[in-house]
C-alpha positions, 0 to 999 in steps of 0.5 A, a space after each residue: 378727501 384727496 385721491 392719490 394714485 400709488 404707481 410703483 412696481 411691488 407693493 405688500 406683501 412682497 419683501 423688498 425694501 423698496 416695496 415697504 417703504 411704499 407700502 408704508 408711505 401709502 398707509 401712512 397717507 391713508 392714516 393722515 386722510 388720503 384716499 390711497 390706492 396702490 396699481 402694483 404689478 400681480 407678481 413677487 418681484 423675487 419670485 415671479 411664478 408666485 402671484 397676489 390677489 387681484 384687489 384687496 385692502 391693507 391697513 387703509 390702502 385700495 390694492 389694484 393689481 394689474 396682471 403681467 406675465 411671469 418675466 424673471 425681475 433678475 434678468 435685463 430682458 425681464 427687467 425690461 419687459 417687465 418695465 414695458 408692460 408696467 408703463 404702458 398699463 399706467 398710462 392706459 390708465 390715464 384714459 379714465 374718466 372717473 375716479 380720475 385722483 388729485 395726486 399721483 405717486 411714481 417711483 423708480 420701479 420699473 426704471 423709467 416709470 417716470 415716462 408716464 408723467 408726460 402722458 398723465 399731464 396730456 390727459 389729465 392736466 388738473 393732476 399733480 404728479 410727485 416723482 421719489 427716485 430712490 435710483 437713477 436710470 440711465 445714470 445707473 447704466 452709465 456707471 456700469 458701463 453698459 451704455 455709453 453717454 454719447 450714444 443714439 440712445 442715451 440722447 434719447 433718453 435725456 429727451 425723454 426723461 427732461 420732458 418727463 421731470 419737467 413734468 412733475 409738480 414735486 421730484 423727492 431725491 434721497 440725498 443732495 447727491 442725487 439732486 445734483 444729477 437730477 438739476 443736470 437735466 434743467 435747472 427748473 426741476 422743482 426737487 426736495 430731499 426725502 429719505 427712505 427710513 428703516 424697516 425697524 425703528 426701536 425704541 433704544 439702541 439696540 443692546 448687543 446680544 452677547 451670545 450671538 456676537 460671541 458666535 461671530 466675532 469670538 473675543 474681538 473686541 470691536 466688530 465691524 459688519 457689512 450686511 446686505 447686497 454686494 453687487 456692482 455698484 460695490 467696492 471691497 478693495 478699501 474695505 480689505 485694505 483697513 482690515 489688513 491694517 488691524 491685523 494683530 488687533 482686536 477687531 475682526 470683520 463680519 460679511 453677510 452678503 448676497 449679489 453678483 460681486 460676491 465670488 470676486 470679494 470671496 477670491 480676494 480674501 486670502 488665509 491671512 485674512 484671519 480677522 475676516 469672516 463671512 456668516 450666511 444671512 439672517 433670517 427677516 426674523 432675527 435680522 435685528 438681532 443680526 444687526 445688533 451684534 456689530 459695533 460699526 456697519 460699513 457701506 460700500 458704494 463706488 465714486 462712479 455711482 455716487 448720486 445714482 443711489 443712497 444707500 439704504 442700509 445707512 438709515 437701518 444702521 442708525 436707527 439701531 443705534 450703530 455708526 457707520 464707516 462709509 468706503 465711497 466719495 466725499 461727493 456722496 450724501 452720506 458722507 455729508 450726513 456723517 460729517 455733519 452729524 459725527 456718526 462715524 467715518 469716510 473712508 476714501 482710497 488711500 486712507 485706510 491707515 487713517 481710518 484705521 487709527 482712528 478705529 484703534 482709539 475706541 478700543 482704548 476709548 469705550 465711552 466713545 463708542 457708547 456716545 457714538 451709539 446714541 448720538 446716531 438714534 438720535 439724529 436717526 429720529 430727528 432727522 431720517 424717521 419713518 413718522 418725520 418722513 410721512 408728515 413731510 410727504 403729507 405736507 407737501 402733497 397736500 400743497 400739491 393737491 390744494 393747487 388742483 385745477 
């Protein structure tokens, strides 16, 4: 049976998505006949106070937790700590002699876990190491205008993360996007595209509940939604602008968000927005519920961000059976998903009068929405599911760990 090592920040039962989706690979795996076993932090990443138990077994898992102090994951300088403390515990690890696995598993939290690549191959060069990015880091920070790409530090950094890359045996992107910017550290990176898929996978698309869609959208007759975190790697500007294009139409827009860019995007919506709203956010029970009432889910992400993160919540809203409309460059994977696919429309600056025609063509076209449901489950299993993912995980660790020695 082959070992694989798990090295992410959080695991279950910890509620981030991001924490799920590894907890899920790792029992997948352990259902596929690996010997799993996870080295997250002792702490809940929302709330650090709150600890887990040391050791523990879940649906297959070996669950090793290693201690850290109570830093706050919300601030840069528990964030950095926090990172401190996560690589220098994995690479410790590394010291060991026994149980030594054929494969190690590293993600993107803490930023930079990846530095531990080169230290593991020191040691233990008969390890194959697999890298999953699902963010970017420095690049995050470049586009947040945090740190400059011409500074002493991000030199150092581009070293570090080469050595560290090349280092891999596999590096899985979430989108083409992200391997454009992973290639830019060299050419030799060996990179594949593994998506992330949705924490609820139902059977159908998913039926409007009608009474709780009347409760948000009233009469409207097509309901956007955007749901999630609206942080700064996320714009409003286009998205206000297609709905200033729909007033005296019946569509309307719901908001239920969370994050550092919420104040600015409450201040820039004005009483003659009247086909906006914001609703508060759904309990984790009821939030399959909350999502079924839209019509289209929107995503935002900013043109400078494009490549640093996919997000996540393209994948939910398929797998319920909803089109997207995407406000963010036609350089981003999800646009090319889209594109290729049809689930929906991109929506770049100064389009918006566009997109809004198109939007006011499924209200004379109910059929069309209804094609456009299915079509995106659809494509959802065929392509972005959980099972599909794993199998594809399985395989090519499982080339990685025939390679061993």
């Amino acid at each position: 049976m082959a070992k694989l090592c798990i090295f992410y920040h959080f695991f279950n039962p910890d509620q981030i998505v991001s924490s799920a989706i590894f907890s899920q690979l790792g029992s997948g795996l352990a259902e596929r006949g690996w010997e799993v076993t996870a080295f997250p932090s002792n702490r809940d990443s929302g709330s650090p106070e709150k600890n887990y138990q040391a050791r523990e077994i879940w649906h297959g898992v070996w669950i090793r937790r290693i201690w850290r102090p109570p830093w706050r994951q919300a601030t840069a300088s528990g964030r950095m700590l926090n990172a401190l403390w996560m690589i220098t515990c994995w690479a410790g690890l590394a010291l060991r002699r026994k149980n030594v696995p054929d494969v190690i598993l590293v993600g993107t939290d803490p930023i930079f876990g990846i530095l531990i690549a080169p230290v593991w191959k020191f040691f233990h060069p008969e390890t194959k190491i697999a890298h999953w990015c699902f963010d970017l880091h420095p690049e995050a920070a470049y586009a947040d205008g945090v740190i400059s790409r011409d500074s002493v530090l991000s030199q150092i950094l581009t070293v570090a993360l080469k050595r560290s890359y090349l280092a891999c045996d596999l590096v899985a992107d979430i989108g083409e996007c992200m391997r454009r910017m992973l290639l830019q550290y060299d050419p030799g990176i060996s990179s594949v595209t593994l998506v992330p898929w949705a924490l609820s996978e139902p059977d159908l698309p998913l039926p409007i509940p009608q009474e709780e869609r009347n409760a948000v959208f009233g009469e409207a007759r097509l309901a956007l939604m955007y749901s999630g975190s609206f942080g700064r790697a996320h714009d409003y500007e286009d998205m206000l602008d297609l709905m200033r294009h729909l007033r005296g139409v019946s569509v309307k827009l719901a908001l239920s968000v969370k994050g550092n860019r919420e104040g600015p995007l409450r201040a820039a919506i004005g009483p003659e927005d009247a086909n906006i709203n914001f609703i508060p956010f759904a309990p984790a029970n009821l939030l399959e519920q909350r999502l079924a009432i839209a019509d289209i889910h929107i995503i935002s992400l900013r043109k400078a961000w494009t490549g640093t993160v996919v997000p996540s919540k393209f994948f939910g809203a398929l797998a319920a059976g909803r089109p997207v409309l995407f406000c963010g460059s036609r350089d981003s994977s999800l646009a090319e998903w889209i594109e290729r696919f049809d689930l929906g429309w991109v929506m770049e600056p100064g389009n918006a009068a566009a997109v809004a025609e198109r939007l006011r063509f499924l209200l004379r076209d109910d059929s069309c929405l209804q094609s456009m449901r299915e079509r995106c489950f659809q494509v959802y299993r065929q392509h972005f599911s959980r099972s599909r993912t794993i199998n594809e995980w399985d395989r090519r660790l499982s080339g990685l760990s025939t390679l061993r020695g």
